[in-house]
C-alpha positions in Angstrom: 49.9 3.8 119.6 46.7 4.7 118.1 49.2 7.0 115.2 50.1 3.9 114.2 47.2 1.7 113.9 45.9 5.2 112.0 49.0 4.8 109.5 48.6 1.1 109.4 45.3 1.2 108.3 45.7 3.8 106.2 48.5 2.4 104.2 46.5 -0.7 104.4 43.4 1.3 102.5 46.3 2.6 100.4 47.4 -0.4 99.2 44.2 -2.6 98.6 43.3 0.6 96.8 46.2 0.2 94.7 45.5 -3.4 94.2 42.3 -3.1 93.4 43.2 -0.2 90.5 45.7 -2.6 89.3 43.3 -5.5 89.1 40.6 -3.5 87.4 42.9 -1.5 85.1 45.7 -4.4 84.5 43.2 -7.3 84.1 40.5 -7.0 82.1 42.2 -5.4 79.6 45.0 -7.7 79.3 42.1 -10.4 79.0 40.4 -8.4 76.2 43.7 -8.5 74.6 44.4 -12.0 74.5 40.7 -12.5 73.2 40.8 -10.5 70.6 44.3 -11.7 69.6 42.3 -15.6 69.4 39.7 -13.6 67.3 42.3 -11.8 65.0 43.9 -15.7 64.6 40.9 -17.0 63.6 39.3 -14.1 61.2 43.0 -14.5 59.6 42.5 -18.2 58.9 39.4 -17.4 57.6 40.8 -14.8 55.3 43.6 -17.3 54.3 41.3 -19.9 53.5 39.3 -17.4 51.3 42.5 -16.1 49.6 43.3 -19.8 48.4 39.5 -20.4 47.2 39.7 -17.1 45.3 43.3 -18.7 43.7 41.3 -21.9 42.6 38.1 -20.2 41.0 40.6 -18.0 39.5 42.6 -21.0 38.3 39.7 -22.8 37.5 38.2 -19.6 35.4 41.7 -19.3 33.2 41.0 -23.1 32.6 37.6 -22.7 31.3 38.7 -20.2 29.0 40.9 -22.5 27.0 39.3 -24.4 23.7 40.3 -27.7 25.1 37.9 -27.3 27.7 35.1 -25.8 26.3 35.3 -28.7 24.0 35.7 -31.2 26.9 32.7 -29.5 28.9 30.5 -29.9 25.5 31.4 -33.5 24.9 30.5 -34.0 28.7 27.6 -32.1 29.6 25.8 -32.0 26.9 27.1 -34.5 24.4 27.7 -32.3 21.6 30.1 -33.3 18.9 32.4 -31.9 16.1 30.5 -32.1 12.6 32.4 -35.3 11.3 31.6 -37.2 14.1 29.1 -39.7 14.8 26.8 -39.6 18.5 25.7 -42.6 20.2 23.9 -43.4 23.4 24.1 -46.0 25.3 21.2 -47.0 27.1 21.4 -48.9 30.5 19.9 -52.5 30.5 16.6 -53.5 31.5 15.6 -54.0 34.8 15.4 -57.8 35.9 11.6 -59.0 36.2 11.2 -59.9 40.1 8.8 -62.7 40.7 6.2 -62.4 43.0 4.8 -64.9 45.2 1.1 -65.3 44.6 -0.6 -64.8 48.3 -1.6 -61.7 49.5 -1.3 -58.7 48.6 0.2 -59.6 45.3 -2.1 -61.9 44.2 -4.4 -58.9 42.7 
């Protein structure tokens, strides 16, 4: 009898060895996996968004190489003109005079 509680507790100690190798060994990596598979997911959204703000600059860049928007960008920002052409500005109207009552502290 005490053969077998000798094998029984040794294949017990066997097997919560074996356990215990497959938790360490099968576990954490497998969680390291799946969180660096969230963090490859999100640095490739990041990249995708990058790639598609790199499209519009470029877009944006071929368009401000065109005469039609030079000229439209000169016009705009700085109000120039072509030399038969005549510049005016418009000035905004005049602020509306507020009356004051006449007691303290406007009365000075």
């Amino acid at each position: 009898m005490k053969a077998a509680g000798t094998r029984f507790l040794a294949l017990l100690g066997v097997t919560l060895a074996a356990v215990t190798a497959t938790l360490a060994f099968g576990v954490v990596p497998f969680r390291d996996w799946l969180d660096q598979r969230q963090v490859n997911q999100d640095l490739r959204a990041q990249v995708d968004e990058l790639e598609q703000a790199n499209r519009d600059y470029e877009l944006r860049i071929d368009a401000l190489n065109t005469d039609e928007e030079i000229e439209e960008r000169a016009r705009r920002e700085y109000n120039l003109v072509l030399p038969d052409e005549e510049a005016y500005a418009v000035l905004p109207p005049p602020a509306p005079v507020r009356q004051l009552p006449g007691v303290w502290p406007f009365n000075r």
